[in-house]
Residue, then its C-alpha position, 0 to 999 in steps of 0.5 A: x665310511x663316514x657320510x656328511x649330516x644335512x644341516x636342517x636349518x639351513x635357508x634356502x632359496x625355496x624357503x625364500x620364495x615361499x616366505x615372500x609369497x607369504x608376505x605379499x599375500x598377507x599384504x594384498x589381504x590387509x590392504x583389501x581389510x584396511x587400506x584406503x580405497x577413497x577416490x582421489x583426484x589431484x589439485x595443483x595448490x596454486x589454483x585453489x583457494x584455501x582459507x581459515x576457519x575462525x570463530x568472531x563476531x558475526x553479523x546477520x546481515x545481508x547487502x542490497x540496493x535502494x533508490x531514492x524516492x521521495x517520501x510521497x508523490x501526489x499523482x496528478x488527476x483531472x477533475x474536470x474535462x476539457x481542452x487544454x488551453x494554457x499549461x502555466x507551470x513546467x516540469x522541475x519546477x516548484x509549486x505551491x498549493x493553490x497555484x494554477x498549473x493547467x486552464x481547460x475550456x468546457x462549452x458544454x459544462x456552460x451550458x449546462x451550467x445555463x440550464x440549472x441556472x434557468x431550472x433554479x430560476x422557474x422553481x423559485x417563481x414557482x415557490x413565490x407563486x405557490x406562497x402568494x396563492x397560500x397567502x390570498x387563500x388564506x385571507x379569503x378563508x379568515x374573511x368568510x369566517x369572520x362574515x359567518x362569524x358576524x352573521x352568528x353574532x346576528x342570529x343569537x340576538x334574534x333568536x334570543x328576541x324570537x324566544x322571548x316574543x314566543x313564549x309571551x305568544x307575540x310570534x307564531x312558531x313557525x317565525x321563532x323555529x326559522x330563527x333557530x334554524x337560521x343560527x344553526x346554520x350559520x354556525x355549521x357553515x363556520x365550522x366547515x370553513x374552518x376545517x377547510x382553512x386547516x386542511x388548505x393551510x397543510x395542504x398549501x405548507x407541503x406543497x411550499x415544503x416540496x417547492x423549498x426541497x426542489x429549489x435548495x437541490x437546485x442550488x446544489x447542484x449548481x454550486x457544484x456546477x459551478x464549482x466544477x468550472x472552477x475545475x477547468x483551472x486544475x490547481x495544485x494539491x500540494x506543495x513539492x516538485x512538479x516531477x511530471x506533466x504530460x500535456x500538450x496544448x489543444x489536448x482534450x482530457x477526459x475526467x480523472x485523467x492523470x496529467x503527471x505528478x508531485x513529488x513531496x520533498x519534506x523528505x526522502x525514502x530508498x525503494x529497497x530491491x530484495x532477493x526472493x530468498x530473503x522475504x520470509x527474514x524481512x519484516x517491518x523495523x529492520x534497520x540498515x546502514x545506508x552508504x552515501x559518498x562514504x558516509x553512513x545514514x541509519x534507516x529503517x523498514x517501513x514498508x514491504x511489498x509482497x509481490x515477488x517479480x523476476x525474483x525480487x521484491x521490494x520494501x521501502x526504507x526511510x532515514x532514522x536520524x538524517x538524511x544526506x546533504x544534496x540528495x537527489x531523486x534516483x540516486x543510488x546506495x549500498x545498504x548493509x539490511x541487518x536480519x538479526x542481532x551480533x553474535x558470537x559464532x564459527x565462521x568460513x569465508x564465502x567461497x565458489x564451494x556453496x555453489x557446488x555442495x549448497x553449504x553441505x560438505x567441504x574439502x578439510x586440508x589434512x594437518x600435513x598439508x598433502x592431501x584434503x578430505x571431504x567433511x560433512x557439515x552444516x550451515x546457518x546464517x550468512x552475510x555478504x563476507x561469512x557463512x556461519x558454521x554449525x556443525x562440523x567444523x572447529x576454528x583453526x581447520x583450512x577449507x578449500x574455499x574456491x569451487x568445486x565444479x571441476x573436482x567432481x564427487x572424489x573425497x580425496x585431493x591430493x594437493x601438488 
């Protein structure tokens, strides 16, 4: 009898089910070896911001604001006390160096100016009377010489005649040794009378000296007493504007009191307000474009000071070429401050982004346009529109240039 062969190559169903099985579990291995197990998120495109990066002409430059100054103020300090009596010129207004601004009282600056005056005047009769005294001292002393000096001429005649007789035995030696006695006194005493009249004289021209000292110190110092009640009437320093002046009538000032101030209005300058981040890029001689009413003035960093407050601080900058028709004291501009010199470079527009990755990493849009992936990459310079591009980025990529605070720290989004 004959019996039906089994056809061994025949798919069944428990072939099937193994050949699945088989297939999934190589799936799920080359899924786990290879697949993406990037975290994702997902973005509706209409509430991000996508731009361009592109390669041009960058400007190291960065946006601040100044205030017009003028190019000098003159502070305004008494030099003299005293009670106001008269104010004479008003704030705003004009003045011209010389004019009086402010006349002050000071009873006691005259008196004293009355006691030096009285002091110089009893120095000088004193130095009149010391003179006089020089004067009639030295006569008495010329007269005893010239007396000594007559009564020496005397003597040698009669000791010369008492010699003669001596020696022809017509006197005793007693007469003829008086004779000699009698001249050599006389000229003792002419010597002592004119070392006296040499040391009077010096003694009598330092004291003169001391007195002439005295009274040209005198004389000084009232001319500076003087001089300073020239003071109650403050005049002003320079010509410019009377920007301030703090005063009231019957108001007493004391010395080197500040009363107000002069601006000098031959030109101007911009008190410049800087972030604290910029102070180690900001040196003497940048230059910047300065925006009156649309028009742009070139000026230039003359001044930089290095106190840092609230995060800020402050450089002044003066007018190159020209300076603005009707400018005025407290006006404003926008100043684009340049840092460094053009140049040609890798740009991305600024965005929301830095503030998430400080500049570290962005989204890259993928080429399809689905998806964008996070990107290392690395920044320079940067001004008020562009960051400049080191490292990671080429012209012609898409960035998501909006913030990321709501994206968290996924690396993929995908873009509906």
């Amino acid at each position: 009898m004959d019996r039906p062969i089994e056809n061994k190559n025949k798919i069944t169903k428990k072939h099937i089910w193994a050949t699945l099985g088989v297939i999934i579990v190589l799936l799920v291995v080359w899924n786990l070896a290879f697949g993406d197990r990037s975290s994702k998120f997902n973005v509706d495109r209409e509430k991000i911001s996508i731009d361009k990066v592109s390669k041009g002409y960058f400007k190291n430059y960065i946006s601040v604001t100044g205030t017009v100054e003028p190019i000098t103020t003159i502070y305004l300090d008494v030099t003299e006390g005293g009670r106001v009596e008269e104010i004479v010129a008003e704030e705003g207004t004009l003045v011209e160096t010389g004019e009086i601004l402010v006349k002050l009282s000071n009873i006691q600056l005259i008196l004293d100016i009355s006691n030096y005056e009285a002091q110089v005047s009893r120095i000088s009769n004193e130095l009149r009377q010391a003179r006089l005294l020089m004067d009639q001292q030295t006569l008495n002393s010329r007269s005893q010489i010239l007396e000594v000096e007559y009564d020496i001429i005397q003597r040698k005649r009669t000791f010369k005649n008492n010699k003669i007789l001596f020696e022809k035995n017509h006197i005793s030696k007693e007469e003829f040794d008086i004779s000699k006695e009698q001249l050599d006194l006389s000229q003792k005493r002419q010597e002592l009378l004119k070392v006296n009249l040499k040391k009077d004289s010096i003694f009598r021209s330092v004291q003169i000296g001391s007195l002439e000292n005295s009274v040209a110190r005198m004389e000084t110092n009232l001319r500076i007493v003087t001089k300073r009640l020239e003071n109650l009437n403050f005049r002003v320093p320079y010509s410019g504007e009377l920007a301030s002046l703090d005063l009231e009538i019957g108001q007493v000032l004391n010395r080197g009191q500040r009363i107000g101030q002069i601006n000098i209005l031959d030109s101007y300058k911009l008190r410049v307000e800087i972030d604290e981040y910029f102070i180690a890029k900001v040196s003497k001689g940048l230059t910047g474009e300065c925006d009156f009413s649309g028009k742009l003035f070139k000026g230039i960093i003359k001044k930089i000071y290095p106190e840092v407050t609230g995060g800020r601080f402050y450089a002044d900058m003066i007018f190159v070429d020209s300076i603005p028709n009707m400018i005025r004291i407290g006006q404003t501009s926008r100043i684009k401050l340049e840092l460094g010199a053009p140049k040609t470079a890798i740009l991305i527009p600024r965005g929301g982004f830095y503030q998430s990755t400080g500049g570290q990493w962005v989204y890259i849009i993928d080429k399809s346009g689905d998806f964008a992936v996070k990107r290392k990459i690395s920044l320079g310079a940067q001004n008020p529109r562009f960051y400049e591009v080191l490292t990671g980025l080429e012209p012609g990529e898409e960035i998501i240039v909006s913030s990321y605070d709501n994206f968290g720290d996924v690396d993929k989004l995908i873009l509906k």
